[in-house]
C-alpha positions as CSV (number, residue, x, y, z in Angstrom):
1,X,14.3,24.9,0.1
2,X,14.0,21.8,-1.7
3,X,10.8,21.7,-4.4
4,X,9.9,20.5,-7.3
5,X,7.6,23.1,-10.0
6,X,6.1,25.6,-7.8
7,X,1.3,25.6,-8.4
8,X,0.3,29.0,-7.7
9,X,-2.7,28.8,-5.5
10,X,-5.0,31.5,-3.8
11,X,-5.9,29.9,-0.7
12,X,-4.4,31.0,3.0
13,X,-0.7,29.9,3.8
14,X,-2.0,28.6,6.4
15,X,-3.9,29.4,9.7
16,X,-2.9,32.2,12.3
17,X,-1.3,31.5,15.7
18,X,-2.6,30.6,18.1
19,X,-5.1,28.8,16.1
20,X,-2.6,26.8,14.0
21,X,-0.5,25.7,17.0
22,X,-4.4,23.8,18.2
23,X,-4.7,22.7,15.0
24,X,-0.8,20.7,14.8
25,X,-1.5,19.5,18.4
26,X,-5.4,18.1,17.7
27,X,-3.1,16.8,14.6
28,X,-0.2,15.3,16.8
29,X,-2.6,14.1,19.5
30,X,-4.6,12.0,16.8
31,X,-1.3,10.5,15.7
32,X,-0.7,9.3,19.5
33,X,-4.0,8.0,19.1
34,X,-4.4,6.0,16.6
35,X,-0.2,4.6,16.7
36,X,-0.5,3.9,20.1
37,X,-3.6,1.6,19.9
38,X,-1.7,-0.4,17.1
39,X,1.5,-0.5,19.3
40,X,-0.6,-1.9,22.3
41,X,-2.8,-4.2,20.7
42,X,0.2,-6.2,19.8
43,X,1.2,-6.9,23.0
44,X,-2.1,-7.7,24.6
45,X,-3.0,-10.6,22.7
46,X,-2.0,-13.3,24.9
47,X,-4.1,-11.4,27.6
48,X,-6.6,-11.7,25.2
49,X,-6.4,-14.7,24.2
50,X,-6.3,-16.0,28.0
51,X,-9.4,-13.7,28.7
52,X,-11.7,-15.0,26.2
53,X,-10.3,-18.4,25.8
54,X,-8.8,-17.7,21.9
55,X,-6.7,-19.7,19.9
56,X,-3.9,-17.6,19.1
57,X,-4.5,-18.1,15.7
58,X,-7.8,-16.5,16.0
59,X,-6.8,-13.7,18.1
60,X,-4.0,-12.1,15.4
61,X,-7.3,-10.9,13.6
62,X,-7.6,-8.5,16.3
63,X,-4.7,-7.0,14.4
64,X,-5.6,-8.2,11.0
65,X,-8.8,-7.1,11.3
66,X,-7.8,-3.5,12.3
67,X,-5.5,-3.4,9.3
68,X,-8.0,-4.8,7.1
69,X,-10.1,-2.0,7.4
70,X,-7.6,0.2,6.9
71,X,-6.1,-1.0,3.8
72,X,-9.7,-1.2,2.2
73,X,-10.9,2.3,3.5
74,X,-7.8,4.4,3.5
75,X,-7.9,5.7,-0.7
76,X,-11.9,6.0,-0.3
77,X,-11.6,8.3,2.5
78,X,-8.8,10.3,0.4
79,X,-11.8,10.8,-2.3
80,X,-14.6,11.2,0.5
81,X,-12.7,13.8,2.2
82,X,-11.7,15.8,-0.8
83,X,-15.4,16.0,-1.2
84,X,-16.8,16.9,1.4
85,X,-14.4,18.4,3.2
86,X,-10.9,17.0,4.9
87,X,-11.6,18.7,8.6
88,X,-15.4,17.3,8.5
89,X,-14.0,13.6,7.9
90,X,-11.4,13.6,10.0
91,X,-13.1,14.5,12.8
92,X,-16.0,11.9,12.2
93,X,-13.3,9.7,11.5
94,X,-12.5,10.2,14.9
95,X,-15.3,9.8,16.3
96,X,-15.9,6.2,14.7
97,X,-12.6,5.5,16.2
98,X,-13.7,6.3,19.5
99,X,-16.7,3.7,19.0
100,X,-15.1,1.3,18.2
101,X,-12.5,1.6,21.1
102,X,-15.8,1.5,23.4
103,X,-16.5,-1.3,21.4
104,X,-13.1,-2.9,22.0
105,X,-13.3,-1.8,26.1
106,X,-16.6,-3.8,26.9
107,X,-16.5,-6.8,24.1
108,X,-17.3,-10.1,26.1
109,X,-15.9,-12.3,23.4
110,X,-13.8,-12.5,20.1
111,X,-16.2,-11.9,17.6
112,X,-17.3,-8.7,18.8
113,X,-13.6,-7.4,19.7
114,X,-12.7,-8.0,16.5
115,X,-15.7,-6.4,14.8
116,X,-14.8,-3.4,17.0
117,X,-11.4,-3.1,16.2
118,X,-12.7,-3.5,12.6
119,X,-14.8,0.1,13.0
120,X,-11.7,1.0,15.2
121,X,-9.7,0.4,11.4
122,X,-12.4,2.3,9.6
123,X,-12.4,5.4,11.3
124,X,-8.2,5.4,11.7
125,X,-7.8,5.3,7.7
126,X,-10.6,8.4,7.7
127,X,-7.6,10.1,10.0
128,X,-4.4,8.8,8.4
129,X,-5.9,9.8,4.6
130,X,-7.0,13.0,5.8
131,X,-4.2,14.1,8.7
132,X,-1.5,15.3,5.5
133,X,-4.5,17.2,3.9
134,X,-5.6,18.8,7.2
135,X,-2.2,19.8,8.0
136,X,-1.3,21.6,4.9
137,X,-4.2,23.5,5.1
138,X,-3.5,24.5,8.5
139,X,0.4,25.2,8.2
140,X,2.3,27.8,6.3
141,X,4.7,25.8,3.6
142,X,7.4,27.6,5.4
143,X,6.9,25.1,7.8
144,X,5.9,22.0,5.9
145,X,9.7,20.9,6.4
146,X,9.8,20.8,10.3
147,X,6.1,20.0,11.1
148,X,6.8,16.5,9.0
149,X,9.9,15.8,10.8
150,X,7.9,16.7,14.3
151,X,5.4,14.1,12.8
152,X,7.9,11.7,12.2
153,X,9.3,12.0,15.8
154,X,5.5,11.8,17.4
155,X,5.5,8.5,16.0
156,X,8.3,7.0,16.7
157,X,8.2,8.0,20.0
158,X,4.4,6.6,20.4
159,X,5.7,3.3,19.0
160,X,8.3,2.8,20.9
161,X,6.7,4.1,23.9
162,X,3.4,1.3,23.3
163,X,5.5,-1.9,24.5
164,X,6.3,0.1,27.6
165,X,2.3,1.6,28.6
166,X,1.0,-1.9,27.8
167,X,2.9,-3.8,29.7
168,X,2.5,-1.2,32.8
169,X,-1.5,-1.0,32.2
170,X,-1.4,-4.6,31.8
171,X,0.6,-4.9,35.2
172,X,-2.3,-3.3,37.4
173,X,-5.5,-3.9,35.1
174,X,-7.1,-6.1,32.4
175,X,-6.6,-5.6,28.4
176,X,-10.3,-3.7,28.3
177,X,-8.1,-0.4,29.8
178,X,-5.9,-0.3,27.0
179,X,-8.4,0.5,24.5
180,X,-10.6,2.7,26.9
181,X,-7.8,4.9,27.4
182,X,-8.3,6.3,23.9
183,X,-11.6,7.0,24.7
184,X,-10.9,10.5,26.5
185,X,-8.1,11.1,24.0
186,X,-10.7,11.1,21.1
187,X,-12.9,13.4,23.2
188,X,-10.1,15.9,23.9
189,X,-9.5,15.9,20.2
190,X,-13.2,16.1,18.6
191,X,-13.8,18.9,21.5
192,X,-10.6,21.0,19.9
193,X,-10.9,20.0,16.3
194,X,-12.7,22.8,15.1
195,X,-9.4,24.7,14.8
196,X,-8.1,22.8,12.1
197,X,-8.8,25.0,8.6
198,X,-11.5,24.6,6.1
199,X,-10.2,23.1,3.1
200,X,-11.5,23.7,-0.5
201,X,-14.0,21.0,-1.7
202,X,-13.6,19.1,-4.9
203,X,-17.1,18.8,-7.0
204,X,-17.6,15.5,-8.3
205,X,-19.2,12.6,-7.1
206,X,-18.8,9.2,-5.7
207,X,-17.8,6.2,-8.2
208,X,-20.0,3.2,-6.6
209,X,-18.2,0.9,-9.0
210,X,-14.8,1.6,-8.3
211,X,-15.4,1.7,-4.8
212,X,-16.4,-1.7,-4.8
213,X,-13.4,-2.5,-7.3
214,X,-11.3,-1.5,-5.0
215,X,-12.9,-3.3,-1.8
216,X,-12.4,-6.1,-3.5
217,X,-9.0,-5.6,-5.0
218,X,-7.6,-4.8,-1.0
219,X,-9.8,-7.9,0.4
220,X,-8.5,-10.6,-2.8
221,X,-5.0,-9.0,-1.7
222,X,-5.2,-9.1,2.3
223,X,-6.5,-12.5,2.5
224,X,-3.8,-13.8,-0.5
225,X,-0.7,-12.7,1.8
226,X,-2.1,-14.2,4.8
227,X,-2.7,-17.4,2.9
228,X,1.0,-17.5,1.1
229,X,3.2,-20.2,3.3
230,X,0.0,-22.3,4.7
231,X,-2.4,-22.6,0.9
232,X,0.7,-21.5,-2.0
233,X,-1.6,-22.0,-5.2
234,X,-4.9,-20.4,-3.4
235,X,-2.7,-17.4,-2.1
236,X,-1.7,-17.4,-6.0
237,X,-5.3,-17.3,-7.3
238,X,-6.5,-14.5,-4.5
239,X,-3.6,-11.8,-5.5
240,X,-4.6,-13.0,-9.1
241,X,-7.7,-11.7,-8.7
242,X,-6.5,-8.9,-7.2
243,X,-4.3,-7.8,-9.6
244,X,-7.6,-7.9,-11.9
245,X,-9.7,-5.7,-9.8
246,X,-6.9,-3.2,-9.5
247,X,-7.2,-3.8,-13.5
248,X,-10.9,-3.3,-13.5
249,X,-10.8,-0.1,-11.3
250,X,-8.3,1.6,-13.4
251,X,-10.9,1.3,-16.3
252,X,-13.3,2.2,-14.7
253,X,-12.2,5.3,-13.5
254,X,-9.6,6.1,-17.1
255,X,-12.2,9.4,-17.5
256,X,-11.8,10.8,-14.2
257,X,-9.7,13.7,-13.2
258,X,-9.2,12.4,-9.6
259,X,-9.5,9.0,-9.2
260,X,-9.5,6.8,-6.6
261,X,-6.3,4.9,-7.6
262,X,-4.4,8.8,-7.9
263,X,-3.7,7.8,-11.3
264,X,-3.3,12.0,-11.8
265,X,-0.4,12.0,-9.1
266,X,1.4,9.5,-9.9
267,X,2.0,11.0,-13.3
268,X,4.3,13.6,-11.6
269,X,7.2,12.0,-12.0
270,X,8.8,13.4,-8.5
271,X,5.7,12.0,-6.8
272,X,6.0,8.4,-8.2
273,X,9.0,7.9,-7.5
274,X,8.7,8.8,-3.7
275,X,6.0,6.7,-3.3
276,X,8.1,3.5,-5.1
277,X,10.7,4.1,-2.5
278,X,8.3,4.8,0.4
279,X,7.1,1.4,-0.8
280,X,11.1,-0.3,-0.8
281,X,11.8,1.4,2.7
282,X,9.4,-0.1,4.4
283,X,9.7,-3.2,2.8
284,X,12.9,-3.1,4.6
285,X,12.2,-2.0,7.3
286,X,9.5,-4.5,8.3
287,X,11.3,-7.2,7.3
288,X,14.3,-6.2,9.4
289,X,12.0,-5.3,12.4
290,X,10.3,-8.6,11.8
291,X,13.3,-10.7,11.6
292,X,15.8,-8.6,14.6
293,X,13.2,-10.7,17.6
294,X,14.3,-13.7,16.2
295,X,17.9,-12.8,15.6
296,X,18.1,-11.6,18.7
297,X,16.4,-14.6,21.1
298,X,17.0,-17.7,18.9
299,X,20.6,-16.5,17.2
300,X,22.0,-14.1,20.1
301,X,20.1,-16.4,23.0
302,X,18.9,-13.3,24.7
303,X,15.1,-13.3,26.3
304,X,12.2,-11.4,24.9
305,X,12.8,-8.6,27.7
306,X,16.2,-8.3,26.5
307,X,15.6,-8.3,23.5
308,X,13.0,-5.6,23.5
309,X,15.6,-3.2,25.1
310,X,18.0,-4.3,22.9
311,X,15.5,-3.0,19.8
312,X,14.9,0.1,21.5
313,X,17.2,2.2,20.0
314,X,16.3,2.1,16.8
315,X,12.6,3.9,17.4
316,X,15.0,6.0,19.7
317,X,17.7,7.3,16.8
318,X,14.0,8.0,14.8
319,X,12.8,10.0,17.0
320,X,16.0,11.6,17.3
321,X,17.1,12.6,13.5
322,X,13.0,12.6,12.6
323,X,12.9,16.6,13.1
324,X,16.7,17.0,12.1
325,X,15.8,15.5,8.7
326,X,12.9,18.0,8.4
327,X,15.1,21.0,8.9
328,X,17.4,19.7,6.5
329,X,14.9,19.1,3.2
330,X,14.2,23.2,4.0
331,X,18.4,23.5,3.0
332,X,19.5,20.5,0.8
333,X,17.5,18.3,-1.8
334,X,15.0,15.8,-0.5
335,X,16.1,13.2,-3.2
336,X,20.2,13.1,-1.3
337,X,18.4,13.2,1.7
338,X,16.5,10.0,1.3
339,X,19.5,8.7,-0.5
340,X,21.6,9.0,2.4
341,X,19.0,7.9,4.1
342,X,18.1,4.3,3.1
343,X,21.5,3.7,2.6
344,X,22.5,3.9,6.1
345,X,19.4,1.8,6.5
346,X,20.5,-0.9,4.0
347,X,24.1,-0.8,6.0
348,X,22.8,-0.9,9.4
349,X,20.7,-4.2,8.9
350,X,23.3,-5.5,6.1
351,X,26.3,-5.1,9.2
352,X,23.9,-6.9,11.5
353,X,23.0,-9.6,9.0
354,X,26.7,-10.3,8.4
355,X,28.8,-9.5,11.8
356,X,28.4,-12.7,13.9
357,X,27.3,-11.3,17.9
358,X,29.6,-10.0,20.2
359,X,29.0,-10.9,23.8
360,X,27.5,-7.1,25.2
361,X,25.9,-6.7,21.3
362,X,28.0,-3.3,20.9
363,X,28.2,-4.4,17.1
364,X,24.7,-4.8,17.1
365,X,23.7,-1.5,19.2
366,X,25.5,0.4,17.1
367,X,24.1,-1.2,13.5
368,X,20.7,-0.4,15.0
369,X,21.2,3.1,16.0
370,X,22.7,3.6,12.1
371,X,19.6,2.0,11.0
372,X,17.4,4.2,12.8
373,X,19.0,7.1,12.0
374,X,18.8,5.9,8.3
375,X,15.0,5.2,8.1
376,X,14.3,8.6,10.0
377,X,16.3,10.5,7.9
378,X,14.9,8.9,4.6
379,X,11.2,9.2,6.1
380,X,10.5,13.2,6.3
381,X,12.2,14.5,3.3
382,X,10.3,11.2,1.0
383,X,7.3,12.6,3.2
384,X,7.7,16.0,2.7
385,X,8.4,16.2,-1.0
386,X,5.5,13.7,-1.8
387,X,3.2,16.2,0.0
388,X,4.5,19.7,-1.6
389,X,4.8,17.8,-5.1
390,X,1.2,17.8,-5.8
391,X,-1.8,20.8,-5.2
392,X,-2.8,21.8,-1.9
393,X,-6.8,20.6,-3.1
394,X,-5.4,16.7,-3.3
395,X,-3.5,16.7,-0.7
396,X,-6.5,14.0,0.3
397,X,-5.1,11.5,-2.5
398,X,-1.4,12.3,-1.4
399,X,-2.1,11.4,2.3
400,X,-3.6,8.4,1.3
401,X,-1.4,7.2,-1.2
402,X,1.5,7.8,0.9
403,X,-0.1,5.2,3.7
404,X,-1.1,3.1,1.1
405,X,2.6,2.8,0.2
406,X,3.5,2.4,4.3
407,X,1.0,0.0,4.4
408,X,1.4,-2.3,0.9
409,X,5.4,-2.3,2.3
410,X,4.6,-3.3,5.4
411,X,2.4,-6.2,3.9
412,X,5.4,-7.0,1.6
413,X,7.9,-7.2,4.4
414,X,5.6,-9.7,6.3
415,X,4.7,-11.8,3.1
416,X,8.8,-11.7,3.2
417,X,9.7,-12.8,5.9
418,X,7.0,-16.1,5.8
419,X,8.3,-16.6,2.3
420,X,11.8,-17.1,4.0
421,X,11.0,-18.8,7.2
422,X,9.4,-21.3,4.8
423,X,12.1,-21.8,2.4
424,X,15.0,-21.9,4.7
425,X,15.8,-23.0,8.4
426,X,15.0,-21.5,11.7
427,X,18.5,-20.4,12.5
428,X,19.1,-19.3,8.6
429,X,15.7,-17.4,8.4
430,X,16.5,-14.4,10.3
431,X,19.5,-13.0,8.8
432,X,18.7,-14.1,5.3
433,X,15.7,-12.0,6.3
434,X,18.1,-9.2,7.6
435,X,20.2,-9.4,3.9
436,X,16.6,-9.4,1.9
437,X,15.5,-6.3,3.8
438,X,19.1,-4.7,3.1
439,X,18.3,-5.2,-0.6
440,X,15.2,-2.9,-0.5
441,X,16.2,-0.3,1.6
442,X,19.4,0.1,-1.3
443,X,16.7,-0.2,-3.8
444,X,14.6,3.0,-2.0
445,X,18.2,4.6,-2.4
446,X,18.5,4.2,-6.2
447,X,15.0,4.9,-6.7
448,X,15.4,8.6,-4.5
449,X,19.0,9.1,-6.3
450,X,17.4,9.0,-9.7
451,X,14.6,11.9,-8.8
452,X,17.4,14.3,-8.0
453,X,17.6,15.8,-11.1
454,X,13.9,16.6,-11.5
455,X,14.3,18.6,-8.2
456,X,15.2,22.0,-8.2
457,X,16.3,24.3,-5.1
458,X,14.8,27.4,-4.7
């Protein structure tokens, strides 16, 4: 098994069957939840937007608005939970969720669906900070390994799955049903959640200050990248400032023993390193998920309903090698693993970038299916080593900082891909786009490659 310095600790491994087997699928379930809204809301927005007579400019912050919450929220609730306890917040976290999809289900107009999916954003960071903590609580270490890897596959298969249940709600009913479907999901999962464990509390208290500091530092950020092709020097200015919040909450929290920016973790060498190449890979990844619609209607002249099967074996070959990598990290060292991994990622969008389309897109199939395989073989072992790298008791500020990292490269790859559309054509932009997002998959593959030696197998 693949670990870094074992931390003795005298809590539980874990929670007896059958009780743990609830507690992974109330954990499982809440994934579905929460990435299948986000898979779904994407696709509804011209309903939307025809429903309540939007400009499409104004209904993309019925996804900005979601991850807005999310970005601001997510390291708080890390802290929140840690506090007062990871199963209590979750859960509540969960039920705000389910508001705010009520919310979503009977809004009349924009501003209110987007304040809803705003609350909707709030309680899904309570749930992505807290699911890592919950689950290492509830699951023996044994099993660490394969319960990521089953993770991994849950949402791969939820997200590639969301294109599909939209478009077939849509087909017999209006946008409102896509949200109140989560409605009984929630239920089903607040009504079995007591079976998650109890988790140790941490006794400190609340910084007021650098919770502010670091609203701010996510809202200067946010609002910066979404400015960056249309307002250059304000988009400038806004990440400015957010740089010196980020500055400002670091000093304001240099006595703590567990801040809010995990400045504790990410002084475990093994740790920081994962999350710079969680970062890189999803760079990538976004940027090459981002740039493959375009490639694939403007450059290979196929529709959007061709292209959307032609993209669905990537999510497919995740879900696939997802719980294989996970059995692997138990046998061979997590940093070769993610080596491996992100460079069959970096090759699969650098072969589609450069190999001019073939007639059936075999060429293309195939890169995807490598590129898949890649990402999902990269994802659990980063995933899994970032978890079992730090103490069981802040496993709140792991699970956050390991979305923060999803999240912040999943901003990058988008601020990427306008930065390129903008400085070269429309029939360039794409696989420039595809060669960029190469780059930082092979960066995550140095950056795993050099933690190897700090690893040890036991």
């Amino acid at each position: 098994m693949s670990v870094t310095a074992p931390i003795p600790e005298p809590e539980a491994d874990g929670l007896p069957a059958p009780r743990r087997h609830i507690a992974v699928a109330v954990l499982l379930l809440t994934l579905v939840l929460v990435v299948l809204d986000g898979a779904i809301a994407n696709i509804a927005l011209p309903s939307i937007a025809a429903s309540l007579h939007a400009a499409p400019a104004d209904v993309v912050w019925v996804v900005s608005a979601y991850q807005l919450a999310v970005l601001v929220a997510l390291l708080p609730f890390a802290v929140i939970g840690e506090i007062y306890g990871a199963r209590r917040v979750f859960l509540a976290g969960v039920a705000v969720f389910i508001v705010g999809s009520a919310g979503c289900t009977f809004s009349q107009d924009l501003p209110v669906l987007v304040a809803a999916r705003f609350l909707q954003g709030i309680g899904g960071s309570a749930v992505m900070a807290l699911g890592i903590m919950n689950l290492r609580y509830s699951v023996p270490q044994r099993q660490i390994g394969m319960i990521i890897g089953i993770n991994a596959m849950t949402i791969a298969v939820a997200a590639a799955a969301g294109p599909g249940l939209a478009g077939a709600v849509l087909a017999v009913a209006g946008w409102p049903w896509l949200f109140a479907i989560n409605i009984p999901l929630g239920l089903v999962i607040l009504a079995a959640g007591r079976a998650l464990a109890p988790t140790k509390r941490a006794t400190r208290r609340l910084n007021v200050r650098a919770l502010i500091a670091n609203t701010l530092m996510f809202l200067f950020f946010f609002f910066g990248a979404d400015r960056i092709t249309q307002a250059p020097v304000q988009s400038a200015l806004l990440i400015a400032a957010s740089i010196a919040c980020l500055i400002g909450l670091l000093r304001i929290e240099r006595n703590d023993a567990a801040p809010l920016v995990p400045r504790d973790l990410l002084a475990i060498p093994v740790f920081r390193s994962s999350v710079v190449a969680s970062v890189s890979c999803f760079t990538g990844q976004t940027l090459g998920l981002i740039a493959l619609p375009f490639y694939l209607q403007h450059g290979s002249g196929l529709t959007a309903t061709e292209a959307g099967f032609y993209m669905m074996p990537w999510p497919g070959a995740v879900a696939v090698i997802a719980p294989i990598s996970g059995w692997l990290a138990n046998r061979v060292k997590t940093a070769w693993l993610c080596t491996l991994g992100a460079s069959l990622l970096a090759m699969g969008l650098a072969c589609i970038a450069f190999t001019p389309s073939d007639p059936h897109g075999w060429i293309f199939l195939i890169s995807a299916v490598v590129a898949g395989m890649g990402f999902g073989l990269f994802q659990t072992p980063n995933n899994r080593i970032l978890l079992l790298s730090v103490p069981k008791s802040r496993s709140g500020g792991a699970g956050a900082m390991q979305g923060t990292a999803r999240l912040t490269g999943q901003t990058l790859g988008a601020i990427a891909m306008a930065v390129t559309f903008g400085a070269t054509s429309p029939e360039a932009a794409p696989p420039t786009a595809l060669m960029i997002a190469a780059g930082f998959a092979a960066l995550a593959a140095v950056v795993s490659a050099t933690r190897a030696r700090k690893e040890v197998v036991a």
